[in-house]
N, C-alpha and C positions, 0 to 999 in steps of 0.2 A: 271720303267720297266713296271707298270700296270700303263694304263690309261684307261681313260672312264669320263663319265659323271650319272648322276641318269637318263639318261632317255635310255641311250644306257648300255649296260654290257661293261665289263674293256675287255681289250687285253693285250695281252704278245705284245708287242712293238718290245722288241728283235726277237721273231718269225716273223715277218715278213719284218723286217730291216738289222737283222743282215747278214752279208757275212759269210758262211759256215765256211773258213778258218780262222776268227776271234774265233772261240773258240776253235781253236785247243790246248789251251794251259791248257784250261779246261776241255777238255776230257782226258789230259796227266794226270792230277790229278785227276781226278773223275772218269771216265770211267775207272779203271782198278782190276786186279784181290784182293782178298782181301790179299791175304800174298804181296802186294806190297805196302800196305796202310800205310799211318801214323798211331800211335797211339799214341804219344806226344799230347796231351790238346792242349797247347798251339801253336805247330807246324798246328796241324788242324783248328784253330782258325786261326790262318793267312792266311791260306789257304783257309776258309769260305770267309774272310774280300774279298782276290782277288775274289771268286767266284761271290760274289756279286758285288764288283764294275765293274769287267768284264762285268755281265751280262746288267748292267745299263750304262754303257756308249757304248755297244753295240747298243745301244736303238739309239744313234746320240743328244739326248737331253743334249745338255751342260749344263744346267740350271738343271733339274734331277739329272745329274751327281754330281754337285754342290752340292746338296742339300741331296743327297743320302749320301755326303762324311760326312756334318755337322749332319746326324744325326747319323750316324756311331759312329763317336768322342762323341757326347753325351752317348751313349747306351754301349759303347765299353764293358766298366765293366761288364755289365751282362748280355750280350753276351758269355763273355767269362767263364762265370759260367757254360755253356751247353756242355763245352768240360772238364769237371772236373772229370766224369764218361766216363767210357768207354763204355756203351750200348749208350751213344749219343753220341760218336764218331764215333762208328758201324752206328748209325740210320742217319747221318750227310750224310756218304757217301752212302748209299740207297738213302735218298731223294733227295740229289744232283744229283745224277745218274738217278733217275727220271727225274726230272725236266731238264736235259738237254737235253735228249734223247728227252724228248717230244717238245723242243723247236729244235734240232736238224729235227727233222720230222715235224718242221712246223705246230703243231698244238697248235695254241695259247688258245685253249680251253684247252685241258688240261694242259698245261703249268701253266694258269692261275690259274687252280684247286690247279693244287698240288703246286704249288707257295703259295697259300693262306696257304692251309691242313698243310703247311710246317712253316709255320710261327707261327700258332696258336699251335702246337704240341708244337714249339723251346719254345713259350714266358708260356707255361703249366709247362714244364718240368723243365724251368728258376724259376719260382713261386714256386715250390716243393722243389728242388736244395735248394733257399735259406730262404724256411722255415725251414729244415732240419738242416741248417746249423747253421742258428740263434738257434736254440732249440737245439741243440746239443752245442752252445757255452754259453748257460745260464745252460747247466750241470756241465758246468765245473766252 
């Protein structure tokens, strides 16, 4: 979904590829009020996985899409550690909500931003999760 090079900045690929009506199905899930939200872990996490592969094969790169899926299936497991609380259940659907709007609006600058912002928070918050978790199972 991000490309670029070190001598150029990355772009949101999807913002400026994507057909509007392609993410219609992503705004049905994200875009909406909060008493209509998931709160299921694991419901949301499936939900994440479509988010993302939507957003990446929106992009037209087969080869991305590919590769986006193989690392999916490596990471899957803790990944799925980030939907185990519910403030990052809450925090899931702000940031997604973010980030589509702003790729909704064609701005693959912040797209790009909070694509990143979003990724470093998920993989912080996964680190904590399961140090917490490890340290609370050597209590026992």
């Amino acid at each position: 979904m991000i490309s670029g090079s070190c001598s150029r900045p990355p772009r949101c690929e999807s913002c400026e590829q994507v057909e509007q009506p392609a993410l219609g199905s992503l705004r049905g899930a994200w875009l909406i009020a909060e008493d209509e939200r998931l709160a299921d872990g694991a419901a949301v996490c499936a939900l994440d996985d479509a988010f993302h592969a939507e957003l990446v094969d929106a992009s037209g790169n087969r080869e991305m899409s590919r590769s986006h899926r193989e690392v999916t299936e490596r990471i899957r497991i803790l990944r799925q550690l980030d939907f185990t609380e519910s403030h990052r259940v809450a925090a899931t659907y702000q940031e997604h909500g973010q980030i589509l709007r702003a790729i909704l609006r064609r701005r693959a600058d912040l797209a790009t931003m909070l694509l990143r912002a979003y990724i470093e928070t998920s993989k912080a918050e996964v680190r904590k999760i399961s140090l917490h978790k490890l340290y609370a199972a050597r209590q026992t």
